[in-house]
C-alpha positions as a printed NumPy array, in Angstrom:
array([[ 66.128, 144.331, 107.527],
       [ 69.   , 147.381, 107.979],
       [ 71.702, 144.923, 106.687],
       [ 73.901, 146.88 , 104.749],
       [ 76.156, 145.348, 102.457],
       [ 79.313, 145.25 , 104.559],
       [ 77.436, 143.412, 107.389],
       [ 77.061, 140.972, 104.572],
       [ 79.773, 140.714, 102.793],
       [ 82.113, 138.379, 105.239],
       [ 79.405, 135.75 , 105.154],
       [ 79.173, 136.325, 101.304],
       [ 82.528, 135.554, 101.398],
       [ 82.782, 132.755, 103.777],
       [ 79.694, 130.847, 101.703],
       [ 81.655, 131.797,  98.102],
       [ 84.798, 129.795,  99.533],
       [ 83.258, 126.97 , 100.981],
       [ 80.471, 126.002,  97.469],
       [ 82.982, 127.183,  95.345],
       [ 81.26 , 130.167,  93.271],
       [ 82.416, 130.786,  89.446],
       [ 81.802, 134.321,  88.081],
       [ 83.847, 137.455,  86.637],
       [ 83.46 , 141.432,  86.58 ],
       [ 81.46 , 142.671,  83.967],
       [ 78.511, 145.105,  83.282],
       [ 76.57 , 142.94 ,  86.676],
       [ 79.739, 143.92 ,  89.068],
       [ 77.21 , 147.476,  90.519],
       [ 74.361, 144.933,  91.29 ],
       [ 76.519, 141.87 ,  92.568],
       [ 79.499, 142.628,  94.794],
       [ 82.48 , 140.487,  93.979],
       [ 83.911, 138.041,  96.608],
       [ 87.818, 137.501,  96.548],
       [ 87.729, 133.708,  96.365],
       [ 85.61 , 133.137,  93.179],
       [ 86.528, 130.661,  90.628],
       [ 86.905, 132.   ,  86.817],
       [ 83.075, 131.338,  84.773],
       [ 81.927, 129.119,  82.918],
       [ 82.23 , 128.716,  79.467],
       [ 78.624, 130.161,  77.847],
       [ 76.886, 127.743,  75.268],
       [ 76.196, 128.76 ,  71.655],
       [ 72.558, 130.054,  72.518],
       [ 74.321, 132.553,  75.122],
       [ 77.448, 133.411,  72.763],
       [ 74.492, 134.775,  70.193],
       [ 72.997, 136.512,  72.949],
       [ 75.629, 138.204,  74.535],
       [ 77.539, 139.541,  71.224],
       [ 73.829, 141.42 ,  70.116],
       [ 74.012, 142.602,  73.779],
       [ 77.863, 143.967,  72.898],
       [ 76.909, 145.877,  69.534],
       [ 74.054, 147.842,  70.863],
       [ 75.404, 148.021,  74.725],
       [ 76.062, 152.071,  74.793],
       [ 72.115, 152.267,  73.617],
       [ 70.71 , 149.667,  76.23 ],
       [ 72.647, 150.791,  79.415],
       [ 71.34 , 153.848,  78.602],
       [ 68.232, 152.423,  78.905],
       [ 69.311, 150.578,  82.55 ],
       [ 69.459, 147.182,  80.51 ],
       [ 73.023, 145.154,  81.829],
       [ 73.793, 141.601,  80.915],
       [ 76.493, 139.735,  81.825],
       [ 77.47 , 136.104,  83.449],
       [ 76.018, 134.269,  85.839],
       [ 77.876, 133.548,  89.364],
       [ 77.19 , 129.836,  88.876],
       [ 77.977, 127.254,  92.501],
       [ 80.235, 125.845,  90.285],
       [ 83.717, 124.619,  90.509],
       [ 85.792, 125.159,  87.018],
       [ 89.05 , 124.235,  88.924],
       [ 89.502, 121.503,  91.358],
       [ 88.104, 123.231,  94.574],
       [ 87.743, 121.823,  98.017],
       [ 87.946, 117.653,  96.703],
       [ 85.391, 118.877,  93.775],
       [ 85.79 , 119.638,  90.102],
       [ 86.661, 120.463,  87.739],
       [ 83.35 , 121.498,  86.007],
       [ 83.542, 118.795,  83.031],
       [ 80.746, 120.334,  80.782],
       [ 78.713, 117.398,  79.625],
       [ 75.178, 119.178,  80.041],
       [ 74.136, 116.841,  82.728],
       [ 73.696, 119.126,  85.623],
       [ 70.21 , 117.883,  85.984],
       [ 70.919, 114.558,  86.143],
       [ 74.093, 113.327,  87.467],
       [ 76.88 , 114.554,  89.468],
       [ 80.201, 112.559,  88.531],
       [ 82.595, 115.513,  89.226],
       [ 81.028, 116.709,  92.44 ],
       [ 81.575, 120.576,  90.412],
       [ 77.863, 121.938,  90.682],
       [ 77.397, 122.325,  94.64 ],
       [ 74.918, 120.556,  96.693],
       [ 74.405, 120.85 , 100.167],
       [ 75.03 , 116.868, 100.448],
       [ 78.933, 117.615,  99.718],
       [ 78.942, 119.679, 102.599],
       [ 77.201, 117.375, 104.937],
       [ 80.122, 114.571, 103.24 ],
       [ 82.245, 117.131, 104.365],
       [ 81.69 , 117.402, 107.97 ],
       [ 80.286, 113.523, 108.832],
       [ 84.654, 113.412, 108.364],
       [ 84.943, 115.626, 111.08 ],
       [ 85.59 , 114.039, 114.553],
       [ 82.98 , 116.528, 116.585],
       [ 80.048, 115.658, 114.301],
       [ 77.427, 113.517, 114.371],
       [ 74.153, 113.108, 111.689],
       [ 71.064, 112.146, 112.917],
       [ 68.82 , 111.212, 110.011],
       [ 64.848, 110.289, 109.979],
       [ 64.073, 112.218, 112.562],
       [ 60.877, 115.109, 112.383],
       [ 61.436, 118.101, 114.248],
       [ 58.487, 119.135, 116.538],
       [ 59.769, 122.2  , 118.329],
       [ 62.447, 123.321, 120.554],
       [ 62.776, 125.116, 124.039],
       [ 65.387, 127.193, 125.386],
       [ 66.178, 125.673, 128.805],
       [ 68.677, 127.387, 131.019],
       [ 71.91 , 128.529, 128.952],
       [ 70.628, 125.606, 126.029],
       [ 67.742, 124.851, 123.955],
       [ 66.52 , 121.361, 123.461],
       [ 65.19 , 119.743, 120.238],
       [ 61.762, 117.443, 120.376],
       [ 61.577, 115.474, 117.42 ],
       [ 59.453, 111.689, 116.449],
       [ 61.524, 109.649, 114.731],
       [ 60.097, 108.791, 111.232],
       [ 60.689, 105.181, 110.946],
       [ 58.99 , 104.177, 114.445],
       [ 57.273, 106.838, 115.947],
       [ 58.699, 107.036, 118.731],
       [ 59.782, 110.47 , 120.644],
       [ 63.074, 112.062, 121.378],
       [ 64.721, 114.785, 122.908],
       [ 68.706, 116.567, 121.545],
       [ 69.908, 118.513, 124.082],
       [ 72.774, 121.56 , 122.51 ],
       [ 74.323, 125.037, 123.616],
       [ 72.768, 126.742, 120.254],
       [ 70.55 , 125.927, 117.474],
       [ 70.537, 126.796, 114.062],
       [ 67.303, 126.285, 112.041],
       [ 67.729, 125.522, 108.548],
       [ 64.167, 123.692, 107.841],
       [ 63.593, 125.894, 104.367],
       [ 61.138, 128.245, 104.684],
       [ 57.702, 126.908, 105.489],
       [ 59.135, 124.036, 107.644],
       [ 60.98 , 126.523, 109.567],
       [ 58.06 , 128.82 , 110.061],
       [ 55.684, 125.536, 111.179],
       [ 58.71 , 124.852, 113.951],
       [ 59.172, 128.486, 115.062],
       [ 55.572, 128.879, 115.362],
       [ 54.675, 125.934, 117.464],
       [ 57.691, 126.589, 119.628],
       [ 56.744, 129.916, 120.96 ],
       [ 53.215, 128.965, 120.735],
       [ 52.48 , 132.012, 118.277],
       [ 49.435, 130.083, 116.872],
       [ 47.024, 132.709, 114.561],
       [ 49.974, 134.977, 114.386],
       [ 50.173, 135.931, 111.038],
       [ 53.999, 136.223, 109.756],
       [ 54.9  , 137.728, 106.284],
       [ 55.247, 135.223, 102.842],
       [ 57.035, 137.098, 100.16 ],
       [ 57.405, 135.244,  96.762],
       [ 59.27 , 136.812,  93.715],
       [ 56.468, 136.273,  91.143],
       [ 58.313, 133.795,  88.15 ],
       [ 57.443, 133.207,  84.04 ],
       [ 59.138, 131.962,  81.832],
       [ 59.479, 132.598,  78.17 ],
       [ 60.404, 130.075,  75.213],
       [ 62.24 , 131.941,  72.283],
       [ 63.783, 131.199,  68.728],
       [ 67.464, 132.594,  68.816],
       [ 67.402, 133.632,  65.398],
       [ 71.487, 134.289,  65.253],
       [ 71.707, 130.428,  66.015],
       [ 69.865, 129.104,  63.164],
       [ 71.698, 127.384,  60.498],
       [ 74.973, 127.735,  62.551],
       [ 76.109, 124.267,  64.177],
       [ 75.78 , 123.976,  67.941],
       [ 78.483, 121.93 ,  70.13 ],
       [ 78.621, 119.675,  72.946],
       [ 81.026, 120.92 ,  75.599],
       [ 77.959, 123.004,  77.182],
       [ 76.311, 123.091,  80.683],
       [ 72.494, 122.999,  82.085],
       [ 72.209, 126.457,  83.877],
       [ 71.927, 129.542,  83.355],
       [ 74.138, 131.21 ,  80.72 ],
       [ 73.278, 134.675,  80.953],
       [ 72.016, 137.259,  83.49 ],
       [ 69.981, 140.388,  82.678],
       [ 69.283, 143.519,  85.282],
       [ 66.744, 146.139,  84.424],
       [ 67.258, 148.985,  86.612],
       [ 64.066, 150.838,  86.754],
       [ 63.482, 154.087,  88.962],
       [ 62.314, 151.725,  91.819],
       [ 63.086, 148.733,  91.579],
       [ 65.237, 146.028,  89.33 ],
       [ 63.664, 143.368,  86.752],
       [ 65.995, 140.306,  86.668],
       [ 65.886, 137.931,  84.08 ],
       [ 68.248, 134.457,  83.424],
       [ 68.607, 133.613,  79.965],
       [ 68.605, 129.226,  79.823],
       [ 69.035, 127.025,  76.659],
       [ 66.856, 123.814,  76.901],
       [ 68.715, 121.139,  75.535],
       [ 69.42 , 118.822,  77.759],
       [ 65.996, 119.136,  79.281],
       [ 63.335, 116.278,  78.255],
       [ 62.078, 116.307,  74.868],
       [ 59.216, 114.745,  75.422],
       [ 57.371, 117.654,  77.68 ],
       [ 57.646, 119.251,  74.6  ],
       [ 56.436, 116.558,  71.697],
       [ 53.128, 116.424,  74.119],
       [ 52.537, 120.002,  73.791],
       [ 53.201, 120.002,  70.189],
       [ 49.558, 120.352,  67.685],
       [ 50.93 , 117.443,  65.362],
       [ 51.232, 113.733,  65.297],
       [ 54.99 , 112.665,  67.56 ],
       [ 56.595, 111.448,  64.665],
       [ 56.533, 114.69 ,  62.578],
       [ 57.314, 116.314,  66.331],
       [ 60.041, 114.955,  67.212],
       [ 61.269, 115.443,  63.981],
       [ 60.87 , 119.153,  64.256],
       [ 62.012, 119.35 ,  67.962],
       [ 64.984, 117.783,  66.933],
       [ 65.808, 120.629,  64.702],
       [ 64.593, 122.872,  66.685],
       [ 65.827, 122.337,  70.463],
       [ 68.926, 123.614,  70.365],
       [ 68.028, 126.852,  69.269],
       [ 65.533, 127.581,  72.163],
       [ 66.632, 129.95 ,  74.046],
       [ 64.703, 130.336,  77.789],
       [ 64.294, 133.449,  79.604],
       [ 63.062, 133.062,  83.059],
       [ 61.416, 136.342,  84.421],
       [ 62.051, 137.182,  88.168],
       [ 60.212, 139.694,  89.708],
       [ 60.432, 141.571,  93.278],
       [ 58.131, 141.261,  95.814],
       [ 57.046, 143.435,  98.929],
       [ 55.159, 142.303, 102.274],
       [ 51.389, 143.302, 102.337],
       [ 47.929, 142.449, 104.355],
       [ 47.39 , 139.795, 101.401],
       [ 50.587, 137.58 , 102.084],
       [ 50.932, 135.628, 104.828],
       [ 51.79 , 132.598, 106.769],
       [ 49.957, 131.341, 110.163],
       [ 50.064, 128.443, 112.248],
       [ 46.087, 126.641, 112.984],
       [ 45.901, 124.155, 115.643],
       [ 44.634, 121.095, 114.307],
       [ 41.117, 120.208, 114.644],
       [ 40.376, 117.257, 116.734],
       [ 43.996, 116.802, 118.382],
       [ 44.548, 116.733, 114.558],
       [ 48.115, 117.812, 113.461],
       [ 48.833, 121.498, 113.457],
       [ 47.802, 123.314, 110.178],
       [ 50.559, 126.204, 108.119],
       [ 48.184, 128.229, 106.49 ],
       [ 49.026, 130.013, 103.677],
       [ 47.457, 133.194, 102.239],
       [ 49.527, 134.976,  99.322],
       [ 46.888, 137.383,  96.887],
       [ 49.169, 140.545,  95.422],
       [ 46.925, 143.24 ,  94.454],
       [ 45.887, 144.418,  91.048],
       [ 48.522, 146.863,  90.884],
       [ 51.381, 144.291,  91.444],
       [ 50.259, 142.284,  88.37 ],
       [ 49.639, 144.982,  86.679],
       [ 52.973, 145.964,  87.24 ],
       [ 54.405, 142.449,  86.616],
       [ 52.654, 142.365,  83.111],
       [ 54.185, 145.968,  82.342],
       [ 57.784, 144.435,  83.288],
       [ 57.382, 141.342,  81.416],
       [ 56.71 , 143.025,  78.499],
       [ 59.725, 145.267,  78.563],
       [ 61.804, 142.78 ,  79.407],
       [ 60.257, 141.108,  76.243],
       [ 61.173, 144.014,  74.276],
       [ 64.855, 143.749,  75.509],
       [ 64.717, 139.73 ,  74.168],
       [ 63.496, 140.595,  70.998],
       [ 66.135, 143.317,  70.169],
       [ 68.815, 140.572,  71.066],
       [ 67.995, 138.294,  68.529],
       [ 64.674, 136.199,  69.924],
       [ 61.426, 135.887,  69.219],
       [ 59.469, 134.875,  72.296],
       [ 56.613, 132.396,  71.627],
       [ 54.456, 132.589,  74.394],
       [ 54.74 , 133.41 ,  78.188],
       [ 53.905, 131.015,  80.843],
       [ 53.135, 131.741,  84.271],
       [ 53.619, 128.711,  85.959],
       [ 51.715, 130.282,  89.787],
       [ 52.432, 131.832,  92.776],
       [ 55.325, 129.424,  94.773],
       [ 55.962, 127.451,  91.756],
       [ 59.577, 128.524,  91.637],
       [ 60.264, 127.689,  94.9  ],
       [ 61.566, 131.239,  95.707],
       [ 59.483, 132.051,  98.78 ],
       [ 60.743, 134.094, 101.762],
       [ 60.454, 136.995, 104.296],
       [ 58.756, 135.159, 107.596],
       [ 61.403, 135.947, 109.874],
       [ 64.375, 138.789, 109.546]])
């Protein structure tokens, strides 16, 4: 987009304030420029501790290599920031949020329905807008009864997530058949044993993300990987998956759980011919139709597969055996991007 990183880095900045980001400077600070208002990290779990203290003995070898690990930067608060916190680390990030300390965009929205100048307008479906004159004005049906309405403002900012936003842009400027890029950083996962972990007691104080963060720098890219633990995830997904009768599987799982140690595999992804986004009209005075198209070419996977595997490689010489790889499909991670710079 010719963004360099000092365009950038004020509205890093602003963002880190406002959510309240907690992180430190370790061997991550070349790949993720520090902002001056972060919060001090987290506290890692057992599963990470293991992790990160293989990384530490054999870290002269492995940078060598373009293998860094280090924390994190968590939207956490681990201090009382902005009304929120501090982080409390019960392990229920997933499922409850009593101290406000893992950020949401509904504490912001809290935030501002106290301003004076603000007002939320909820149910509504945006159609399109229109710039009229020095303006732009918003169409939009309202959910509940159907019925149209028009928001008249000096500027608009479009924040729809990206599909949503590229239905509304589309329609707006009447690009329909007008392919626009879909980029989608290709995700798997892989369940390990932490082998350093067995027989050693695990603890409580813990949280639900990520613990660790892992950069690859290869000659053309970087391989990023986020190392999990999946306790206080549902046991159940598991005992269904399991080749034996519940009883003796939840038995096992028991044992087992907190010594699984996830590794989610991110990969990067380029525009091309075979990715793309485009707004149908809809047949029949039907509703309008986002078509999506996303097919990366043999060379991508084959690339992915050769990446996966190294990062594998990197896993195992930590201290975990992987058990399988799952690929759960292209947009299942929800980290889609690139129609519009």
């Amino acid at each position: 987009m010719g963004l360099s990183l000092r365009d950038l880095q004020p509205h890093y900045d602003a963002v880190t304030e406002r959510v309240g980001v907690a992180g430190t400077h370790d061997d991550l600070a070349p790949f993720f420029p520090a902002s001056p208002s972060m919060l001090p990290p987290l506290d890692i779990d057992a599963n990470g501790e293991a992790v990160f203290a293989q990384y530490q003995r054999k870290r002269t070898a492995l940078n060598a290599e373009g293998v860094f690990i280090g924390r994190p930067w968590v939207a956490a608060c681990t201090r009382p920031h902005r009304g929120r916190g501090p982080h409390a680390y019960l392990d229920l990030e997933y499922w409850a949020d009593m101290d406000k300390s893992i950020y949401r965009a509904q504490w912001t929205l809290e935030e501002l329905e106290r301003e004076p100048n603000f007002i939320y307008v909820n149910r509504r479906l945006v159609e399109r807008f229109e710039e009229v004159g020095r303006g732009v004005r918003v169409h939009v049906t309202h959910a509940d009864t159907g019925a149209s309405e028009t928001h008249e403002a000096g500027a608009l900012v479009l924040a729809a997530g990206t599909l949503a936003t590229a239905r509304i842009v589309l329609r707006s400027l009447a690009r329909y058949d007008v392919p626009v890029p879909i980029l989608c950083n290709a995700y798997s996962y892989a369940p390990t044993i932490n082998l350093r972990t067995l027989g050693r007691p695990t603890r409580d104080r813990r949280y639900s993300m990520g613990q660790l963060t892992t950069i690859v720098q290869l000659p053309d890219r970087i391989l990023q990987a986020q190392i999990f633990s999946y306790r206080s995830l549902l046991t159940f997904k598991l005992m269904k998956e399991a080749p034996i009768a519940y009883r003796q599987a939840l038995r096992i799982l028991r044992l087992l759980i907190p010594h699984f140690t996830i590794l989610g595999i991110h990969h990067e992804d380029r525009p091309s011919p075979g990715k793309y986004a485009a707004l149908r009209r809809g047949r029949d005075g039907g509703p309008d139709v986002l078509e999506l198209r996303y097919r990366p070419s043999a060379d991508e996977t084959q690339r992915q597969g050769q990446d996966e595997r190294r990062m594998l490689g990197v896993i195992r010489r930590l201290g975990c055996v992987p058990i399988s790889v799952i690929r759960p499909g292209h947009g299942a991670s929800i980290h889609y991007g690139g129609t519009f710079p």
